[in-house]
C-alpha positions in Angstrom: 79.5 76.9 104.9 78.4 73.0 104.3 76.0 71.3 106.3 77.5 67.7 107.3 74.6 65.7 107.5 75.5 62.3 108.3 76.7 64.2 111.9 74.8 67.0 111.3 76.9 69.8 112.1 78.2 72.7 110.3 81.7 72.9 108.6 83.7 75.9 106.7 84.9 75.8 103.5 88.2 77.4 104.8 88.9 78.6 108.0 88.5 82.8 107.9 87.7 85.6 110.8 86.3 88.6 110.1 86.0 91.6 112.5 84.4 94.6 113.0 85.0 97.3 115.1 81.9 99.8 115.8 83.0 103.1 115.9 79.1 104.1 117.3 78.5 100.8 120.4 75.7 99.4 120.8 73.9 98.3 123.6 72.5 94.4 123.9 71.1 93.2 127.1 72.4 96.1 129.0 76.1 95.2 127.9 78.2 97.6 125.6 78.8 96.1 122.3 81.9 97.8 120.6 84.0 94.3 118.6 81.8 91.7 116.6 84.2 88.8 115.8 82.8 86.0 113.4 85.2 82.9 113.7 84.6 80.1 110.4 86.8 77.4 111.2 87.0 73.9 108.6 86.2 70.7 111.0 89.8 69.6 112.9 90.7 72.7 113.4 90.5 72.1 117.6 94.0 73.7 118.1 93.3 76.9 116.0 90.4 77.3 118.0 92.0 76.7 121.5 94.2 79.4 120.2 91.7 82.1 118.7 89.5 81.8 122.1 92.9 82.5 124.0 93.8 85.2 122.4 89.8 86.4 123.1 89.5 86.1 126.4 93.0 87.8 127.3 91.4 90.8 124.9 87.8 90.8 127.4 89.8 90.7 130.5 92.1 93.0 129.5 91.4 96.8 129.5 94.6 97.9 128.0 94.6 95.2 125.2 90.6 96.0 124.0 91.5 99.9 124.1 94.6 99.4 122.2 92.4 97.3 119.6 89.7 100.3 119.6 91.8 102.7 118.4 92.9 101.2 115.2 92.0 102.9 112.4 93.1 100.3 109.5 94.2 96.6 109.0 98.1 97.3 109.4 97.3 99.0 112.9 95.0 96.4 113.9 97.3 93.3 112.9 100.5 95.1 114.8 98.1 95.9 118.2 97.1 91.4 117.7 100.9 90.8 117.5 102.1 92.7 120.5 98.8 91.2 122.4 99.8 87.4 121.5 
C-alpha cells in the first residue's frame, strides 16, 4: 500500500481480498468472530466496493449464506458457495 500525501489517504497497489475462515472463533467484544475479510482496493474503485460490501452484508444477514461459506474446506468450494450467493 502507498500513502497519497498530497490527500493523505491510503491507496493499493492493485485491488486484492484475502479471507480467512477460523475453523476455532473467537470472541471480540462479546461477538463471535468466525470470517476475517481484508478488502485492498486501488483509488476509483467506488463501484467494486459498492459491490464487495453488497455481497457482505447479504452474507451477515443471511444465516444460510454464512453456514454454507463455513463449511468450505478449499478455494474451489469457497468460490462455487460466492457464486451461487451473488
Amino acid at each position: 500500500m502507498s500513502i497519497n500525501e498530497e490527500k493523505g489517504s491510503l491507496s493499493a497497489k492493485k485491488d486484492c481480498i484475502s479471507v480467512t475462515i477460523l475453523r476455532k472463533p473467537l470472541v471480540f467484544e462479546k461477538r463471535t468472530i468466525q470470517v476475517i475479510i481484508l478488502i485492498n482496493l486501488q483509488q476509483g474503485q467506488l463501484f467494486l466496493h459498492k459491490e464487495i460490501s453488497k455481497m457482505l452484508l447479504h452474507i451477515m444477514e443471511k444465516d444460510d449464506s454464512r453456514h454454507q461459506l463455513l463449511a468450505v474446506q478449499n478455494f474451489d468450494q469457497f468460490m462455487d458457495v460466492l457464486d451461487h450467493i451473488i
